[in-house]
C-alpha positions in Angstrom: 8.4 -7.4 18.9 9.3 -5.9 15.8 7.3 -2.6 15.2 8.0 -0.9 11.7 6.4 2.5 11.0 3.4 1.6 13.1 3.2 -2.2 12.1 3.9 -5.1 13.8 5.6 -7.7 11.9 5.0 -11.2 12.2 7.4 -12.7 14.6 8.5 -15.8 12.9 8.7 -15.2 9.3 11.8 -14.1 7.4 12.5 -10.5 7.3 12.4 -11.2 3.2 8.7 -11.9 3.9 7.7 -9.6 6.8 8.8 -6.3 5.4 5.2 -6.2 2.6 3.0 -6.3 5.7 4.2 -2.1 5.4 1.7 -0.7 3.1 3.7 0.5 0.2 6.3 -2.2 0.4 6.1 -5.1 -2.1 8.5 -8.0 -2.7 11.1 -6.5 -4.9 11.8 -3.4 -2.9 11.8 -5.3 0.2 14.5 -7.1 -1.4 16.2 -3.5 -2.2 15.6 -3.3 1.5 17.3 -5.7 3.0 20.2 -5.4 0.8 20.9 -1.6 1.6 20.7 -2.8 5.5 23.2 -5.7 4.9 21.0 -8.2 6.7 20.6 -11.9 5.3 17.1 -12.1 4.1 16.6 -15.7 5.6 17.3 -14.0 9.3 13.7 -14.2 10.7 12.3 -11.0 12.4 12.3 -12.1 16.0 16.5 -12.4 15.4 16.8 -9.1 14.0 18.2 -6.8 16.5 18.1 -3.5 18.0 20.8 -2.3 14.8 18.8 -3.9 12.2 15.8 -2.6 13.0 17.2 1.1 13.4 18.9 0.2 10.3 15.6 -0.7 8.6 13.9 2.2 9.7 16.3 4.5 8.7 16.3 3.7 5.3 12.6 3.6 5.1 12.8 7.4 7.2 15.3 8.2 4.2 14.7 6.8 0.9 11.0 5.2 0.6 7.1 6.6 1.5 5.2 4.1 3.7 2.1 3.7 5.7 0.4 6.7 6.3 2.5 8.8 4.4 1.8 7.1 1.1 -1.8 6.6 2.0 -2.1 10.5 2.6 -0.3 11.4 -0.4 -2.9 8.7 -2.9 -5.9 10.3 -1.3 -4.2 13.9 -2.2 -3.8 13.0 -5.7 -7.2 11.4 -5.7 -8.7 15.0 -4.1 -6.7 16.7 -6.4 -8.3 15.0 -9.3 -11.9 15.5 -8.3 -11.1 19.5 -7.6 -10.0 19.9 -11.4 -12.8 18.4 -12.4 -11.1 16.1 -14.9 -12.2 13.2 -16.1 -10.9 10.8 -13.8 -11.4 12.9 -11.0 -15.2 12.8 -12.2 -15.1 9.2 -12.1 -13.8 8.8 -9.0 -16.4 10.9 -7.9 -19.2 9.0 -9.6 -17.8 6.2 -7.7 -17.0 4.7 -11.2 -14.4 3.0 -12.9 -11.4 4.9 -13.6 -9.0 3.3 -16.0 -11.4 3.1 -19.2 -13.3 -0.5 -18.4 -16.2 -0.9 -19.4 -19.5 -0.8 -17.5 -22.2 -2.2 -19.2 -22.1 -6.0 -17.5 -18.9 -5.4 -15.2 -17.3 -3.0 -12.4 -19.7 -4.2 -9.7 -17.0 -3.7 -7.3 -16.8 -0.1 -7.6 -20.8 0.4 -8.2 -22.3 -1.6 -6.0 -24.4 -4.2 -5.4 -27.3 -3.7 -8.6 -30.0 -1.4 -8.2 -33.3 -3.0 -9.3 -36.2 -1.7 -11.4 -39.7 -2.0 -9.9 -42.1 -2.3 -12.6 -45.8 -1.7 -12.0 
């Protein structure tokens, strides 16, 4: 079983494929990836071996921020934000949109399901 920075990756899918189940990696770096480890990208994961995935994992140690690492180092950012008391960190602490949509109809996602009014 291949186990990648605390993930397991699916057994019989290429490595091309297998390598965005990492939080952090997406299709194009996984490409990077694989090319910096010399391995084919149609090899599936349950061929790799022990040198290929040592290989993986050392450029992932060396070069890229994965996992918990990365998730750590949003939520920082995110903290950061809501200590200066800036704007977005305001709206991140309002639990509302942060990237200047608008709120009037939308962003139910971020604020919930709707609150109704009671009238008497």
């Amino acid at each position: 079983m291949a186990r990648i920075a605390g993930v397991d990756l699916p057994r019989r899918k290429h490595v091309l494929y297998a390598l965005p189940y990492l939080f952090g990696i997406g299709p194009s770096l996984a490409r990077q990836i694989v090319a910096k480890a010399n391995i084919p990208p149609t090899k599936r994961v349950d061929e790799l071996t022990d040198a290929d995935l040592r290989s993986i994992r050392e450029i992932l140690d060396a070069d890229y921020k994965v996992e918990g690492d990365l998730r750590r180092e949003i939520q920082m950012n995110i903290k950061r934000l809501m200590d200066l008391g800036c704007y977005r960190g305001l709206r991140h602490r309002k639990g509302l949109p942060v990237r200047g949509q608008r709120t009037h109809t939308n962003s139910r996602t971020r604020k919930g399901p709707r609150k109704r009014i009671i009238r008497k």
